[in-house]
N, C-alpha and C positions, 0 to 999 in steps of 0.2 A: 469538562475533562475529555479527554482523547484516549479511545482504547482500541489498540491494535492488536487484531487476531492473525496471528503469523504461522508461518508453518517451514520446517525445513526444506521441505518437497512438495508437491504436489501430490491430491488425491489421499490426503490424512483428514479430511474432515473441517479444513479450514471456514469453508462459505455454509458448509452446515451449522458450525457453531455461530457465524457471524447470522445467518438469517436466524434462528433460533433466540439469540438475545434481543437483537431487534424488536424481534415477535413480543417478547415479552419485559422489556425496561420498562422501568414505571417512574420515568421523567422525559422530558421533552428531548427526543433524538432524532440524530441524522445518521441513515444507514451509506456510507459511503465506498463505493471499489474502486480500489487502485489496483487494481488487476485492470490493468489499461490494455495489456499483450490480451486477455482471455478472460474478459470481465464477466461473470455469471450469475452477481448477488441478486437480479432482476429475475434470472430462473425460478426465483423462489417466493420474494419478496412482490412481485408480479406490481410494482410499480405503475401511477398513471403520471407518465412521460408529458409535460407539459409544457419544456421548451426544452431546445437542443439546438449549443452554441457550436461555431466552427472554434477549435483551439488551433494557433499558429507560432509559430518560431521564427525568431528576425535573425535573417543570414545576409550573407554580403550580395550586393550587387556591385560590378566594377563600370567604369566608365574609364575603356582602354586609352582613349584622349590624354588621359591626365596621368598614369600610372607611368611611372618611370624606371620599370620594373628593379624597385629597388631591395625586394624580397624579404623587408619585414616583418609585411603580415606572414607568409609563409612559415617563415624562421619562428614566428611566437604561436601559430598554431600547433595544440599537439596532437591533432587529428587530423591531420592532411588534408583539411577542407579547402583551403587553397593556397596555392605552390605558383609557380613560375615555371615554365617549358618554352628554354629561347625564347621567342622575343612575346608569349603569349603569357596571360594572365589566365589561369583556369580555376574553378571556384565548383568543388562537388556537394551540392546543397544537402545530398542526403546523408554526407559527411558532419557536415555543422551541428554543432553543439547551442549553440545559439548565446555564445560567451559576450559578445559584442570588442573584444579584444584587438581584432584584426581592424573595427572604425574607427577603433581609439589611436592605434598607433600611425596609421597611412599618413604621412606628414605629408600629400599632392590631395588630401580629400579626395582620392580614383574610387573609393569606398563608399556606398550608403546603406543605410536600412533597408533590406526586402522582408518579404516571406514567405515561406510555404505552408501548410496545412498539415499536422503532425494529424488532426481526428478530432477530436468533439466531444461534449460535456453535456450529459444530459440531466434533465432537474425533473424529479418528480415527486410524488407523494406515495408511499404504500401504506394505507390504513392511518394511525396517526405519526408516523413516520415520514421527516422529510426524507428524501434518496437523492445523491449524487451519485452520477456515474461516468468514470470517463473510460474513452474506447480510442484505443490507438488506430489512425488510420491502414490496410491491407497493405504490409510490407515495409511499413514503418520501423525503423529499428529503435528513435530514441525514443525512453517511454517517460525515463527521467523529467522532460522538457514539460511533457503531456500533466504529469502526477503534478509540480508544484503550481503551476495554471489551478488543477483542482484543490491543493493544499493553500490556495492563494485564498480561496472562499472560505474556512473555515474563522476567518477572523469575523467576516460578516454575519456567520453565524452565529457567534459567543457574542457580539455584539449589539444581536439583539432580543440574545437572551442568554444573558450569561450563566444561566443555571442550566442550559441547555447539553448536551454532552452527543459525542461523536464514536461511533463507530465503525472502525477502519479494516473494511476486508484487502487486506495485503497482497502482495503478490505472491509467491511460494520462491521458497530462498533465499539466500544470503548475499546475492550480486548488488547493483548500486542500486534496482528499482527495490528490491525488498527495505533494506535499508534506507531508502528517500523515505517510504513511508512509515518506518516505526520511529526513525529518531527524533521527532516533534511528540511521543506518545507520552502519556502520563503515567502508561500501564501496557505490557504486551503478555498478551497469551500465547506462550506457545502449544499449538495441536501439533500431536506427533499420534503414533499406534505403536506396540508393542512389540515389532518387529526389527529383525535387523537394517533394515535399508531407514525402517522410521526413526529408529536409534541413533544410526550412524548420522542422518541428515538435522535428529533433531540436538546432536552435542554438537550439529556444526553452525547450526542459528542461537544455542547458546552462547558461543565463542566468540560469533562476529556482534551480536546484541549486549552482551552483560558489560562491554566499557562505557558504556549510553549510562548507566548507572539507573535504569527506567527498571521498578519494580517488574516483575517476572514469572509470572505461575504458567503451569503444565496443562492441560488436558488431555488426556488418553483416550484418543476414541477406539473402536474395534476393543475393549478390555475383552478378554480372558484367549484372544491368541498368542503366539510366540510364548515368549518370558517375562521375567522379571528385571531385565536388563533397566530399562528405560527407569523403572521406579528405585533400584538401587544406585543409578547415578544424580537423581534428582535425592534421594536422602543423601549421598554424598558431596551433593553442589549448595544443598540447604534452595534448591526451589519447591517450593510448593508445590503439591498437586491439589489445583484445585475443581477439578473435574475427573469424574471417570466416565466414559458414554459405552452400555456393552455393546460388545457384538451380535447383535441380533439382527435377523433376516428382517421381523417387522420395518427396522428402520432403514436397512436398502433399499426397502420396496416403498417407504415413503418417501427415501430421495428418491425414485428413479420416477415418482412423478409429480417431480417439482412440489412437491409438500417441504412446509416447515416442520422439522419433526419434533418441535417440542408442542406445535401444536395439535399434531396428527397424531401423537402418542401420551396420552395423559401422565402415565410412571415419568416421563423425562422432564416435566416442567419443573418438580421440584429440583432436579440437578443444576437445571441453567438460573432458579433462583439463587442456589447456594452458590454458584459462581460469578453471578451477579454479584452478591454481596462480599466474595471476597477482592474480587475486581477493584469494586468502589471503596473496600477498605485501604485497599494496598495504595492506590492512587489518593488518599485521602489524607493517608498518615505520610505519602511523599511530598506532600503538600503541605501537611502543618510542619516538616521538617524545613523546607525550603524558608518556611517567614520566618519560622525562628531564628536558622541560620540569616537573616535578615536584622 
């Protein structure tokens, strides 16, 4: 199973909850971040790093010889990666998307395979936790390219141990990289807090997630500031809350060094067990729906 811990924003608690379960599943897991812009599940998780691959993207190389500038590939790019200027052929690598689109159509073959280095995958273990992590290269824009490279290994994972299951620290948001990583989930948590900005950000990861049709529970970190907003829209949307985490200083003082708090605060264990098990329920019963609909 694959479980995606999402957030609408930033700074709601997302890598807290994700190192926290980690910390305490009790079946064979892989802790993984797709926070590839600002990866920091290893802050926590204090992973042993034991190989680290270059990840790369295949963009166009041209060979002016043969181009006949007949403006093609240009015309079927929708990212301006490369165009035509007079009699030149120009190609912006940090533009490409890595579609392979522009090889396929060049009928003078002026086109091949290169690539550039988007950044790197790193493989470790924390405790009995495998850990993926990918890290977008300094200035990097696409992260999309980066994440299914990493989403590409999870098959090798279930494969050799298909009882094994996956946890997915997400990006924050609802742009293409958040969404590259929950629409393969079996189950997404949304963390949001009690606030208005957490509110607003978290009925807008509702809106862009719930046509996935990917069961859906809430957790509340920071309970008892702002209002009651958040939990009257989730009884009105019929999402579950399946967590609440308070607001207490103990536990900012145990993120702010690098502690997992569910196991630096004994009261919180039982909450991430009860969310554990609705997790696994919710993913469980999507699952005997799918065979039967079968």
């Amino acid at each position: 199973m694959i479980y995606a811990i999402a957030s609408g924003k930033g700074g709601t608690g997302k890598t807290t909850v994700a190192s926290s379960l980690v910390s305490l599943w009790d079946r064979p897991v892989t802790a993984v971040d797709l926070d590839v812009e600002e990866p920091n599940l290893h802050l926590f998780l204090k992973p042993n790093i034991h190989r680290t691959d270059p990840a790369y993207i295949e963009i166009p190389e041209a060979d002016e010889s043969k181009c006949t500038l007949c403006r093609i590939c240009s015309t079927l790019c929708q990212f301006k990666a490369i165009t035509v200027m007079g009699d030149t052929l120009l190609i912006f690598p940090e533009m490409c998307h890595g579609c392979g689109g522009c090889l396929a159509v060049c009928p003078e073959g002026a086109l091949t395979p290169g690539r550039r280095q988007l950044g790197e995958i790193c493989h470790g273990q924390a405790g009995d936790a495998r850990f993926i992590m990918g890290r977008l290269r300094v200035g990097e824009a696409m992260s999309p390219p980066l994440m299914r490279q990493v989403k590409a290994l999870f098959g090798d994972i279930t494969a050799k141990d298909p009882q094994a299951d996956i946890i997915v620290d997400a990006p924050p948001g609802v742009s293409c990289p958040a969404v590259s990583a929950v629409i393969d989930a079996d189950c997404i948590v949304l963390v949001t807090e009690p606030t208005p900005f957490g509110f607003h950000d978290f009925k807008l990861a509702w809106e862009a997630f719930s046509p996935f049709g990917i069961p859906m529970g809430a957790v509340i970190n920071r309970a008892g500031i702002g209002d009651d907003t958040v939990k009257r829209f989730c009884e009105d949307k019929n999402i579950p809350i399946w967590a609440e985490i308070p607001f207490d200083r103990a536990i900012a003082e145990a993120y702010s060094r690098g502690e997992v708090v569910a196991q630096a605060l004994a009261p919180l264990k039982e909450t991430f067990h009860q969310l554990r098990r609705a997790m696994r329920q919710a993913a469980q019963t999507r699952q005997e729906a799918a065979t039967c609909a079968k």
